[in-house]
N, C-alpha and C positions, 0 to 999 in steps of 0.2 A: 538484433535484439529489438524487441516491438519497445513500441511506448505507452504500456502500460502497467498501472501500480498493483503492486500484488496483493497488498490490502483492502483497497478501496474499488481495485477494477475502473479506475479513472481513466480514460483513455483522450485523444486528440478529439477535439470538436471541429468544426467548419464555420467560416464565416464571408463575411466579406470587407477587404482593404476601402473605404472610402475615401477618394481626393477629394480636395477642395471644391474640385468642378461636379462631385457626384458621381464620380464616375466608378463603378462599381469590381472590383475584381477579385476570385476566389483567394482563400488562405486558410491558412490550419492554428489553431489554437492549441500548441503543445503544453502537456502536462508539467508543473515542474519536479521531476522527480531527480529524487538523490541518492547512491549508494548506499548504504550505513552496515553498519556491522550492529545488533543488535543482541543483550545476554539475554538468554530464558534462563532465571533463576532456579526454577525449577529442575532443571534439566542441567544446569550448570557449565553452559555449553553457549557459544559464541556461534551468530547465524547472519551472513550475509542476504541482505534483502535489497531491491529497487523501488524503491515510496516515493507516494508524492510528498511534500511539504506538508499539509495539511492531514495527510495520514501519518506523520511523522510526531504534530503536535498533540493526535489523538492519541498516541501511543506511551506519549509521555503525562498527557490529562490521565488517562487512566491508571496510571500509576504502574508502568512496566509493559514486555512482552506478554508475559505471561495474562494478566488481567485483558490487557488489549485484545492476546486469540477468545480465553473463554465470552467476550460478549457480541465475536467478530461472526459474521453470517458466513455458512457457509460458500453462497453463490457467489460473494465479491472475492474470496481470497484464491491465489493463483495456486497452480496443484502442488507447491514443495510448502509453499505456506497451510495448505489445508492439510499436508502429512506433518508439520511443522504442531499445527492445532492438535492432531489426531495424539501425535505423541507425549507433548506436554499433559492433555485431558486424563490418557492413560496414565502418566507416571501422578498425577494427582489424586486419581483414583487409588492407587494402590499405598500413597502412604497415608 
């Protein structure tokens, strides 16, 4: 399972551990991402997704799933969340 957010497309960064002495040595800055179980109201249906924290609190600032996909870019979101987008749009479409 990669480590990345299916919202945001957040991924691990690189850096480096500094000792006291300076002394420099490679490391990874992991995402902190969290399971959740999320409703599309629209859809009325319960969706497991892997977010990071801060795509978590955008989701709840915007007031839902469903508001969160319609303002969400296509290129960040992962391919069951952009079928996830796709379907919500249609079923708002049609009522």
């Amino acid at each position: 399972m990669s480590r990345v957010c299916e919202f945001t497309a957040k991924g691990p960064m690189t850096g480096n551990n500094v000792s006291h002495a300076k002394n420099r040595t490679r490391r990874r800055f992991l995402p902190n991402l969290q399971d959740v179980t999320l409703r599309s109201e629209t859809l009325g249906r319960d969706f497991k997704f892997r977010v990071s924290a801060a795509a978590l609190r955008t989701v709840d600032h915007r007031g839902g799933l469903d508001a969160f996909m319609a303002k969400a870019k296509d290129a960040e979101l992962s391919a069951s969340a952009l079928k996830l987008k796709k379907e919500i749009m249609k079923a708002t479409a049609a009522a």
